[in-house]
C-alpha positions in Angstrom: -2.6 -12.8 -9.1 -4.5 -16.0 -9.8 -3.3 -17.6 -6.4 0.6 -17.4 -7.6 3.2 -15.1 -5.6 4.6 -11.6 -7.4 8.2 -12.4 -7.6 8.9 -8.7 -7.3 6.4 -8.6 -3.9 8.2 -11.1 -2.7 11.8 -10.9 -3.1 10.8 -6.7 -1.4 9.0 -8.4 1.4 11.1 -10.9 2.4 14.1 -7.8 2.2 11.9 -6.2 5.1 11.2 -9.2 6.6 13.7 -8.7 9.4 12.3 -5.1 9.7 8.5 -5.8 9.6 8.8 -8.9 11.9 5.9 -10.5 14.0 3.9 -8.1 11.3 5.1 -9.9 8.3 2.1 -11.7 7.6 -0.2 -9.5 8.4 1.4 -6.6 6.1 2.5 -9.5 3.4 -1.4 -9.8 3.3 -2.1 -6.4 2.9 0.3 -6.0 0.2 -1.2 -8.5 -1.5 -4.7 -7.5 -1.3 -3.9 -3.8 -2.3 -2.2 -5.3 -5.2 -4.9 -7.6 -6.5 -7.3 -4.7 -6.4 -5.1 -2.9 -8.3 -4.9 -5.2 -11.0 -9.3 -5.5 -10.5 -9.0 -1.8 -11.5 -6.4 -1.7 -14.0 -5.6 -4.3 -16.8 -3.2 -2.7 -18.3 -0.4 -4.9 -18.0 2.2 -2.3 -18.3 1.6 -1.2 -14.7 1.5 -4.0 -12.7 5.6 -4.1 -11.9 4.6 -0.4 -10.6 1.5 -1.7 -8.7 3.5 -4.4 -7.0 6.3 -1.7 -6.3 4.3 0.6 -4.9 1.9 -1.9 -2.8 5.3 -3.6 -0.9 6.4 0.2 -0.6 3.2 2.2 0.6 3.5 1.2 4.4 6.8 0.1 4.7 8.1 3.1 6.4 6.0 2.1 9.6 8.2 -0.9 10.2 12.0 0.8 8.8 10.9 4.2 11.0 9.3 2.6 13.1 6.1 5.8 13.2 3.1 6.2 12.2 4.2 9.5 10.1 5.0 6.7 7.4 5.2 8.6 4.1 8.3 10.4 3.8 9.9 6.7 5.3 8.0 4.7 3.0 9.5 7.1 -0.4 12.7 6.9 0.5 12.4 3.5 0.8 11.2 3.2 -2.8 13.2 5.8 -4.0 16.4 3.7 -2.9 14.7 0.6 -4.9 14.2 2.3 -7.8 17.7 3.9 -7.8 19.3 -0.1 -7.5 17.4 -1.9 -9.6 17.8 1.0 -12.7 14.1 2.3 -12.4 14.6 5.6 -11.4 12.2 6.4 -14.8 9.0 5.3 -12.0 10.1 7.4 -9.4 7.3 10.5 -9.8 4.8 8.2 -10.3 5.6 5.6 -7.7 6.2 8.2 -5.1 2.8 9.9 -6.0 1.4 6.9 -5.2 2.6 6.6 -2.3 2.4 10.1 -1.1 -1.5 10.2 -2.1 -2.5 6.6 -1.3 -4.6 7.7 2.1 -6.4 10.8 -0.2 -9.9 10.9 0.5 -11.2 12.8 -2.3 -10.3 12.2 -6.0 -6.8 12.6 -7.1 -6.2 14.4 -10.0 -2.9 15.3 -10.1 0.3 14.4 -12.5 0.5 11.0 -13.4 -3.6 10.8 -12.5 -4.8 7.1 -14.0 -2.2 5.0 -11.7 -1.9 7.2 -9.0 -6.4 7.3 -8.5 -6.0 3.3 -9.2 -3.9 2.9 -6.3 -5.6 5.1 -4.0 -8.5 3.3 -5.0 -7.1 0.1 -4.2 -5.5 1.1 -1.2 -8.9 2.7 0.6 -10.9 -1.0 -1.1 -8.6 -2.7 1.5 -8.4 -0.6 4.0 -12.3 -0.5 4.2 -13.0 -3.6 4.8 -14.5 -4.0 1.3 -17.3 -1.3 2.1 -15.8 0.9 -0.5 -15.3 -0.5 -4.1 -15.2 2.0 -6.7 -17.5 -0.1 -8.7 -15.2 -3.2 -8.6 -16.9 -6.1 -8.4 -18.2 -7.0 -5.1 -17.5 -10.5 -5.2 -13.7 -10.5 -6.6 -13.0 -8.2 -3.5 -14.2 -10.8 -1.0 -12.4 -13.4 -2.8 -9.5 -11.9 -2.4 -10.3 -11.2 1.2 -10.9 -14.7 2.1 -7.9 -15.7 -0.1 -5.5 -13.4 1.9 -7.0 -13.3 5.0 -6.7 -9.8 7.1 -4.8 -11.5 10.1 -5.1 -8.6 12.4 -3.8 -5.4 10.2 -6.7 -3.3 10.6 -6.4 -4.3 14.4 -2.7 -3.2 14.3 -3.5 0.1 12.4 -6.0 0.7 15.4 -3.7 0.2 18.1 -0.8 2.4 16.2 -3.2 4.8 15.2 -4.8 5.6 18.9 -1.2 5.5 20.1 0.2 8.0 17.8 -3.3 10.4 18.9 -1.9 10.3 22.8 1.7 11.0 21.7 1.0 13.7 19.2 -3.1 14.7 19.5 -2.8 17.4 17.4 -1.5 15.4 14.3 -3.1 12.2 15.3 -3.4 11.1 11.4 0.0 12.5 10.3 -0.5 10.0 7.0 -3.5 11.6 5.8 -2.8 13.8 3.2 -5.6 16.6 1.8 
């Protein structure tokens, strides 16, 4: 990312904007993050526009649904993009993406290289930096301190004990097996 905006990312986040809110900079962040670990992982300059997609994409569904059951949401979401913008070509493998992006074991599935990346990149964020996958140590907390976290794991907290007292036998609907 080298400190310069992702036209695509932002032209898709400031379309959700409205949806996402007092959250926008938090998720913006996020986004961000997942997507500069993605390109950590993968230099392959052919899937960035699919990296970007998919990172604006992967959570969205929490803020257009307004649940924590985000997946389905967050695919149709994409899916819609895709259709617009003439890239229906991505679909399977930015809905795989999506749909696997909370896996906990190794995907290895259709599509395998881009969907493990951003799984990878994904789960990099979303703990804190204590996972890496190898990645260098140091890049990740540059990006960290570059996009600060602003309160999203906080947020992901406070919707994720909610959900468990709503629905506490699917307290984790987004995790997928």
């Amino acid at each position: 990312m080298n400190g310069i905006p992702n036209k695509i990312i932002e032209d898709l986040l400031l379309k959700f904007k409205p949806a996402i809110g007092a959250d926008y900079d938090k998720y913006r962040n996020h986004v961000y993050r997942v997507f500069s670990n993605c390109l950590l992982i993968d230099s392959n300059k052919s899937n960035e526009e699919k990296y970007a997609i998919a990172s604006v994409f992967h959570d969205i569904g929490i803020w257009t649904d307004h649940t924590i059951d985000y997946l389905k949401p967050s695919i149709e979401q994409a899916r819609i993009y895709l259709a617009e913008t003439g890239k229906q070509d991505w679909t399977d493998e930015i809905t795989l993406m999506i749909h696997w992006h909370h896996k906990i074991s190794k995907y290895k599935g259709e599509h395998s290289n881009i969907v493990e990346n951003f799984r990878k990149a994904d789960w990099i964020d979303v703990s804190l930096g204590l996972k890496t996958f190898g990645i260098n140590r140091k890049k990740i907390k540059e990006n960290r301190k570059r996009l600060p976290n602003l309160g999203f794991h906080w947020f992901l907290i406070k919707a994720t004990t909610k959900n468990f007292f709503r629905h506490p036998l699917n307290p984790l609907p987004m995790f997928t097996k």
